[in-house]
C-alpha positions in Angstrom: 29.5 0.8 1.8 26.3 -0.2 -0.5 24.4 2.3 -1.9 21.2 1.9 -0.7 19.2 5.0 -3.1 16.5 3.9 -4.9 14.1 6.5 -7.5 10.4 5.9 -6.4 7.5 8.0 -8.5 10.1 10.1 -9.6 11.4 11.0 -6.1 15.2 10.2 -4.9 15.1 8.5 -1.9 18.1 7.1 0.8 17.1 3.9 0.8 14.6 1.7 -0.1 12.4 1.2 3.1 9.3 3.2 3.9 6.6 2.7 6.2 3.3 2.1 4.9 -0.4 3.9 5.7 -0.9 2.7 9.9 -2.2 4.6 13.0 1.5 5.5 13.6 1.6 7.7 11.1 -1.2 9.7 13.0 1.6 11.4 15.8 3.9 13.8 14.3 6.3 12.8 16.8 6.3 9.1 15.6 7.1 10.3 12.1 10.1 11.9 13.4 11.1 8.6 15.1 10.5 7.2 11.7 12.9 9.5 9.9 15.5 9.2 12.9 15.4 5.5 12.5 16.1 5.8 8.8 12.6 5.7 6.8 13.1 7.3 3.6 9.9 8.7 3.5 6.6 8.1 5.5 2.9 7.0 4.3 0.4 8.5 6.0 -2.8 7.0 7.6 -5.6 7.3 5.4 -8.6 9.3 4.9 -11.2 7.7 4.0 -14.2 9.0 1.6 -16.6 8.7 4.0 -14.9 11.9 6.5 -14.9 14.1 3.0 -18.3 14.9 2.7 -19.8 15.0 6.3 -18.6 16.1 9.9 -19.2 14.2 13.1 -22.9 14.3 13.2 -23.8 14.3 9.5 -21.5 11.1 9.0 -23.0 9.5 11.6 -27.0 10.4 10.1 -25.3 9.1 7.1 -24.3 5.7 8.2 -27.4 5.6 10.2 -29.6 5.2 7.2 -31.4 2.5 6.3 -30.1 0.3 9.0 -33.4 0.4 11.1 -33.8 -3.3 8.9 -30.1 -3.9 10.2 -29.8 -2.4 13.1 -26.7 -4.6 14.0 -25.1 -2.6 10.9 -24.2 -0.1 12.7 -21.5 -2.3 14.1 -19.9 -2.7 11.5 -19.5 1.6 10.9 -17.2 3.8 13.3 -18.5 6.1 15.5 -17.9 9.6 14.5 -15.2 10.3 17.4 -13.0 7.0 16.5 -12.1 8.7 13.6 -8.4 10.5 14.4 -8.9 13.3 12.4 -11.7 15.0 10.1 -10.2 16.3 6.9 -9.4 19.7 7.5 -7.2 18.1 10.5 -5.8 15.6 7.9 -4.8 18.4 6.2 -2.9 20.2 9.1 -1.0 17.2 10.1 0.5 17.3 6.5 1.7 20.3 7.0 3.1 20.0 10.6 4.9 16.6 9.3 6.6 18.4 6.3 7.7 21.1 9.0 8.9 18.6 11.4 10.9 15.9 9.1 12.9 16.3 5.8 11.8 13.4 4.4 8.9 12.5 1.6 5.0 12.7 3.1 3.3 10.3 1.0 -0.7 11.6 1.7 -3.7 8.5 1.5 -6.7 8.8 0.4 -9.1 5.6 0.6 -12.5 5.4 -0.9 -14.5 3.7 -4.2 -16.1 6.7 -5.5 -14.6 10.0 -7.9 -16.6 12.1 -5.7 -14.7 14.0 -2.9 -11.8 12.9 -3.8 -10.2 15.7 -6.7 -11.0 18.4 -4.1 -9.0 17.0 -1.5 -6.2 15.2 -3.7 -5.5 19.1 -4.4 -5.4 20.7 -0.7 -3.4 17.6 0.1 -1.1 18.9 -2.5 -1.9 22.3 -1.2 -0.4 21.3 2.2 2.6 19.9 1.5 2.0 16.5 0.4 4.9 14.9 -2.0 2.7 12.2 -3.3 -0.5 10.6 -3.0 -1.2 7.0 -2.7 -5.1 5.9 -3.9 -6.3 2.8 -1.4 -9.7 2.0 -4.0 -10.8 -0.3 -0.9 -13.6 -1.9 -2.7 -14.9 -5.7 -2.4 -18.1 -5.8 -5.5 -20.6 -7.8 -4.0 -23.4 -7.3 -6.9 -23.7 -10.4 -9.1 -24.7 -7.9 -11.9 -21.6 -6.2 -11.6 -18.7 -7.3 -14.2 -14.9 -7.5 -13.9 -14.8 -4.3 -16.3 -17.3 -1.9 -14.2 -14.8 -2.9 -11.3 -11.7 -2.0 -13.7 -13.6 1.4 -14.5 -13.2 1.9 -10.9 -10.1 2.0 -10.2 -9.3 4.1 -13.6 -11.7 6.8 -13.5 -10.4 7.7 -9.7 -7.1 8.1 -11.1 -7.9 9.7 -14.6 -9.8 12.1 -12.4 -7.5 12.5 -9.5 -4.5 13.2 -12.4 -6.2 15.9 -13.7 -6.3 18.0 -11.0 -2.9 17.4 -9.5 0.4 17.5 -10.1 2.1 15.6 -7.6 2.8 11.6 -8.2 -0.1 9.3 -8.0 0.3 5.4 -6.9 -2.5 3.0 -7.0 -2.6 0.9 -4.1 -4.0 -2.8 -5.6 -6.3 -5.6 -4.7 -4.7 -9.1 -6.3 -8.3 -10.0 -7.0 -8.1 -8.6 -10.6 -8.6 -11.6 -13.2 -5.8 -10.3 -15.0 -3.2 -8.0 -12.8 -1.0 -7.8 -15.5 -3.7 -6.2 -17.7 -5.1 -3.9 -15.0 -1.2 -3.1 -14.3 -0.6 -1.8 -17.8 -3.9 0.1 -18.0 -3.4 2.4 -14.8 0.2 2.6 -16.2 -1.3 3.9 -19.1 -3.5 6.0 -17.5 -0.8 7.7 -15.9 -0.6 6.1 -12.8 3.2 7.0 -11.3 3.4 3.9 -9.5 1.7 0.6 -7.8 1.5 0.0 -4.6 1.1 -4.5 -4.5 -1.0 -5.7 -2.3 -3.9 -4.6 0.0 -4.7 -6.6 2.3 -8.9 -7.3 2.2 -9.3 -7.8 6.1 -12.0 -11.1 6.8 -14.9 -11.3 9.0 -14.9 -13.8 11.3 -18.1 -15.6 12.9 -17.8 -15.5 17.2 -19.5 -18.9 17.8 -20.4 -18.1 21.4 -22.5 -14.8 20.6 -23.5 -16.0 16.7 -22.2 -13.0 15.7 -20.1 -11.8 12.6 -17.1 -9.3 13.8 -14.5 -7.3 12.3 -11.5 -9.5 12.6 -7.5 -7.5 12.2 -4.7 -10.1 12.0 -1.3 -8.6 11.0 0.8 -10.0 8.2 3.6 -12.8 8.0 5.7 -13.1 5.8 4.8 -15.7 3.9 2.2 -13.1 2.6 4.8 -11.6 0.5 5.4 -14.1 -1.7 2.0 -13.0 -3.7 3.3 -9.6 -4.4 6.8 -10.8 -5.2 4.8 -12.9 -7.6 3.1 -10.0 -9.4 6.4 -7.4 -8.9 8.6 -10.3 -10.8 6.2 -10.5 -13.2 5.5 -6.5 -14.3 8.5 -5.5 -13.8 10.0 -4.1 -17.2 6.3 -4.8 -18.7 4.6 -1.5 -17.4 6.4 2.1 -17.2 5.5 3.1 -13.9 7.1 3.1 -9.9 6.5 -0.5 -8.4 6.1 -0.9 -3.9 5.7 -4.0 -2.4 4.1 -4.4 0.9 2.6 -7.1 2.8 4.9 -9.7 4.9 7.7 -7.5 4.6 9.4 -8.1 7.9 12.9 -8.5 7.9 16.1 -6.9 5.8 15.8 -10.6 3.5 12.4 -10.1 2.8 13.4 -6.5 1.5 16.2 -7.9 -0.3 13.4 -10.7 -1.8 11.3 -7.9 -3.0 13.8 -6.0 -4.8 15.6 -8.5 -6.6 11.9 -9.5 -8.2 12.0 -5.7 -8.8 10.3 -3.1 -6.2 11.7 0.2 -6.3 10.5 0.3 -2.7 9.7 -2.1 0.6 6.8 -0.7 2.7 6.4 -1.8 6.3 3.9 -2.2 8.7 2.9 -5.0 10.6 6.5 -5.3 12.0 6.5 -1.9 13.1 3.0 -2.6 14.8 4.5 -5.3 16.4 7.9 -4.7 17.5 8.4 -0.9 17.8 9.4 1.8 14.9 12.8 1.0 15.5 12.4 -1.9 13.5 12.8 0.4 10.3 16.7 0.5 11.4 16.8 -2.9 12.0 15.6 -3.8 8.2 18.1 -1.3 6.4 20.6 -2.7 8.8 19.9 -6.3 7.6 19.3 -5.4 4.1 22.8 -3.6 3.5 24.2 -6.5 5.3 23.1 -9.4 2.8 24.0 -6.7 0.2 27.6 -6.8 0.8 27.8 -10.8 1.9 26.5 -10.6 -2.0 28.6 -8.2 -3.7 25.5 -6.2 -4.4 27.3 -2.5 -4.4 23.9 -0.6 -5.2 20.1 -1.1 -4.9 19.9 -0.2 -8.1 22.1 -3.4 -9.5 20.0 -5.5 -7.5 17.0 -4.7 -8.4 15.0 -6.7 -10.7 18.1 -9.2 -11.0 15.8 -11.9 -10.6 12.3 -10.4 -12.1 10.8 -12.3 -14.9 12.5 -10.9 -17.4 16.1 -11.0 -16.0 16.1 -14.4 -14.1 17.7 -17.7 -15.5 14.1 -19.1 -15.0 11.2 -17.4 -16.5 8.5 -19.8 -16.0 9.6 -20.2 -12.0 7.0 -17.6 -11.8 4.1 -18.8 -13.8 2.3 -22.6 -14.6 5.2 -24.8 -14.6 6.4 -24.0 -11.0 3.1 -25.0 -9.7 3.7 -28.3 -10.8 6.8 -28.3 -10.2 6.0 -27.3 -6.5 3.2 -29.8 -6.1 5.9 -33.0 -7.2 8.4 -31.7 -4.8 6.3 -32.5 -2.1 7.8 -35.4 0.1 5.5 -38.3 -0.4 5.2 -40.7 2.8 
């Protein structure tokens, strides 16, 4: 038998596998089917800044504002009773989840501002929570607005957010930094427990029968993993902190992919969308398999066996393997 335990932001978990922020995570029940199916611990669905600060009718007003220009805007903003929960509810579902399942409850915060968010980072704590994963959802639109200010972003959330709790604290990433590696080692150094690589940025799309732009949600592949497996192979053993991958993370193999470049964790989502929570079974099952066909006798031997720093290769992950890819091309 493998050993499957793997040490994410300080917490010992059974295996490796954990399913990321979705709407499943919004029924207690379904987070008991996701420990039952093996999940070593559970991210929740996220709350986002904009529930923090208003209720129902006040976020709507809110949103409402200065879209009498706009008035298609509005569109584009929830109505106040899509929303699954208001933050006081957020906060009761942490607390009947940690009744109901053994496991780690990873709480979500998403937002781009410091306000709102250190009073609720504690009662999340408050309620249970194990950990707290920061989704800085942000997309800078303003020419004025430098690569820096955007760095300062994402720091002064988690400087904040660390100071008033003690629980871990993961940054969830956008691969849009000019230099991840650089941001990586800053929120490290900031005293970020872990990184959470990638977030998906979800595109607009244009409807060309009714000219309109609309919200467009197309799950992952897996050949949208290879960016983070990318980034993983290349930080791993650079910055001190807990690394995740998610994004195209499908099958047992692509679990097994994402460790060797050196995740201490695989989140899941889009399969479990897709095919049913008992997927989550299915992906430890296929990743302890292609352990043993491999002699692999822990996670913990495995991983990072082929990050950067360990692999026979080093530059397979930088300049030269673009070339290298581009010449292997089959010419006609």
């Amino acid at each position: 038998m493998v050993d499957l335990r793997t040490t994410y932001l300080g917490l010992t978990l059974k295996n490796p596998v954990v399913p990321s922020a979705s709407p499943l995570s919004e029924d207690v029940a379904n987070i008991k089917r996701m420990e039952d199916f093996g999940a070593s611990a559970v991210v929740m669905h996220s709350l986002f800044e904009e529930q923090l600060s208003h209720d129902a009718f006040a976020l709507h007003t809110h949103l409402a504002q200065g879209t009498e220009s706009f008035a298609e805007a509005l569109s584009y903003f929830p109505e106040p009773d899509d929303f699954f929960v208001g933050p006081h509810e957020y906060l009761e579902h942490i607390r009947r989840a940690k009744e109901t399942v053994d496991i780690p409850i990873i709480a979500s915060l998403n937002g781009t501002t410091v306000s709102g968010w250190i009073d609720y980072a504690k009662q999340m704590e408050e309620a249970g929570a194990d950990a707290l994963e920061c989704n800085v959802y942000y997309l800078p639109t303003d020419p004025s607005e430098t690569g820096s200010d955007v760095e300062k972003l994402y720091l002064d959330i988690l400087k904040a957010v660390k100071t008033h709790i003690t629980i871990p604290v993961t940054m969830k990433l956008s691969p849009f930094f000019s230099n991840p590696a650089a941001m990586a080692h800053n929120l490290a150094s900031a005293g970020a427990d872990g990184l959470v690589l990638f977030n998906r940025f979800y595109q607009p799309d244009i409807d060309l029968d009714t000219l309109e732009v609309k919200p467009n949600l197309v799950l992952s592949s897996p050949f949208e993993g290879r960016l983070a497996l990318r980034w993983i192979a290349i930080l791993r053993g650079k910055v001190d902190t807990s690394l995740a991958a998610t994004t195209g993370i499908h099958t047992g193999l692509d679990a097994a992919r994402m460790i060797l470049a050196g995740a201490d964790v695989a989140q899941v989502c889009s399969v479990l969308l897709q095919k049913g929570i008992d997927q989550i079974g299915t992906v430890i099952g296929e990743l302890a398999s292609w352990m043993e066909d491999h002699e692999y006798t822990s996670v913990k031997e495995m991983k990072g066996a082929l990050s950067q720093q360990s692999c026979p290769d080093p530059t397979a992950f930088e300049r030269a393997n673009y070339m290298k890819t581009l010449m292997s091309y089959p010419r006609s």
